[in-house]
C-alpha positions, 0 to 999 in steps of 0.5 A: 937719102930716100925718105919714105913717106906713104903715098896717098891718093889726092895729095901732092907731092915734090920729088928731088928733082923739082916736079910737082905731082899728085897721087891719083891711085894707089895699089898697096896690095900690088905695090903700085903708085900712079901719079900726076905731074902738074901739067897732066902727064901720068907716070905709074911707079912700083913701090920701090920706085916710090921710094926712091923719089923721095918725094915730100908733101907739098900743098895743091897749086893754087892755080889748078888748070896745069893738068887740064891743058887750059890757058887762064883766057879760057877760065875768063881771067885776065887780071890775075884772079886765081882760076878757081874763082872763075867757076866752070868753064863748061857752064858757058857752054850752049847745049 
């Protein structure tokens, strides 16, 4: 049973299978969907494709760094505080 929920750029999503993603742009007009998965793969589905994902709203994973290929040690985590208390790791950088 597909479940069509609109897609809207920005937030997150559960497919039938088990993968989280996010909706990164959205082409109405051409009936285009682009998504990310967690770990920063990009998928571009046709609205029809969309559809039969099923995909339901989900809220954003607490721990962002996935897409950004980092490890916790690069955000200065070791003591399981979240990574978005971290602040910027590009702040540490000499330039």
């Amino acid at each position: 049973m597909a479940v069509s929920h609109e897609p809207e750029i920005g937030e997150w999503y559960l497919s039938t299978s088990g993968e989280s993603f996010e909706v990164v742009a959205y082409d109405a007009e051409e009936g285009a969907v682009e998504i990310q998965y967690f770990d920063g793969a990009i998928e571009e589905l046709d609205i029809e494709s969309w559809m039969e994902v099923a995909a339901e709203p989900i809220e954003p994973p607490e721990d962002v760094s996935g897409s950004l290929d980092m490890m916790r040690e690069d955000f200065g985590l070791d003591d399981g505080t979240p990574a978005y208390f971290a602040g910027n790791p590009l702040d540490d950088l000499d330039l």
